[in-house]
C-alpha positions in Angstrom: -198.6 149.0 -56.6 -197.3 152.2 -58.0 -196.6 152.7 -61.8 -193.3 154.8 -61.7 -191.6 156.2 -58.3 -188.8 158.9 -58.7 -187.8 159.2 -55.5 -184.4 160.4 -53.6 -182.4 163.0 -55.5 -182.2 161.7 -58.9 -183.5 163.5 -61.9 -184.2 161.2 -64.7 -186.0 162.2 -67.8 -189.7 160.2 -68.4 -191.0 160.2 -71.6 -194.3 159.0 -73.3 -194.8 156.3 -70.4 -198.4 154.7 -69.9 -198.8 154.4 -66.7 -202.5 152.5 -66.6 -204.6 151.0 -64.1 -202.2 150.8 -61.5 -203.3 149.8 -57.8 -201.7 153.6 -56.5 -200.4 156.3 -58.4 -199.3 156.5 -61.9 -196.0 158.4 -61.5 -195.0 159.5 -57.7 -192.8 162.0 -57.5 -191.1 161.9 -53.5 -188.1 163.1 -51.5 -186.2 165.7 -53.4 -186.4 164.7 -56.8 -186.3 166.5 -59.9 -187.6 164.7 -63.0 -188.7 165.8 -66.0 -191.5 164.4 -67.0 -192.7 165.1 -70.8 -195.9 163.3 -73.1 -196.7 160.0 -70.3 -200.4 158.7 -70.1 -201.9 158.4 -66.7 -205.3 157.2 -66.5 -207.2 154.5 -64.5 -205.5 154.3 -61.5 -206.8 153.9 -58.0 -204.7 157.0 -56.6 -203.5 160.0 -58.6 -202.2 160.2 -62.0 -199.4 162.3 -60.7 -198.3 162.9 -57.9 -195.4 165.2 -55.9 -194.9 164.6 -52.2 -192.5 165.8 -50.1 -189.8 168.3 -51.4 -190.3 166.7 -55.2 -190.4 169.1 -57.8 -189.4 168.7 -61.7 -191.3 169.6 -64.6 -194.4 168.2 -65.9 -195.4 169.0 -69.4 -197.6 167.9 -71.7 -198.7 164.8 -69.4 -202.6 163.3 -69.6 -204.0 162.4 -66.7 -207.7 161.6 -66.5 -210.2 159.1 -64.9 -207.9 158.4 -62.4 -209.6 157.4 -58.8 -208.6 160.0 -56.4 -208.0 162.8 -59.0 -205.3 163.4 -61.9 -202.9 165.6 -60.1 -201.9 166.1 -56.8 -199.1 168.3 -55.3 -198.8 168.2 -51.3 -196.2 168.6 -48.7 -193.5 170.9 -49.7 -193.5 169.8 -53.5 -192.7 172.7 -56.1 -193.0 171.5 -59.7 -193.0 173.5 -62.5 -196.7 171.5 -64.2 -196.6 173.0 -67.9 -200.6 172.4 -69.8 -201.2 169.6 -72.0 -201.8 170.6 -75.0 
């Protein structure tokens, strides 16, 4: 399944999560939530590293996302995050 789903309206705080190999995504971001997400590893999964869908929106820094099946980032439907570089 999916590694981490913020969904609804919450807003949590994610930090320095691995989210590997997964069947889906490594961190979905749906509905109208605002999370911030700082320093987690997505890599190997089968869908995105990370991904907003809907209205989600946030801010992404400093995240790694690579060799992930369907591409490391994806922002679709009306999603507006604020996605900072990695450094």
């Amino acid at each position: 399944g999916q590694g981490i789903v913020v969904t609804g309206e919450s807003r949590p705080l994610l930090e320095r999560n691995f989210c590997l190999g997964n069947d889906r995504d490594g961190i979905l971001v749906q509905g109208q939530a605002t999370p911030s997400l700082e320093g987690n590893r997505c890599e190997g999964n089968q869908g995105f590293g990370l991904r907003f869908s809907q209205e989600g929106g946030g801010q992404a820094r400093g995240n790694r996302c690579s060799g992930n099946d369907r591409g490391d980032l994806r922002v679709e439907d009306q999603a507006k995050p604020k996605i900072e570089k990695s450094h």
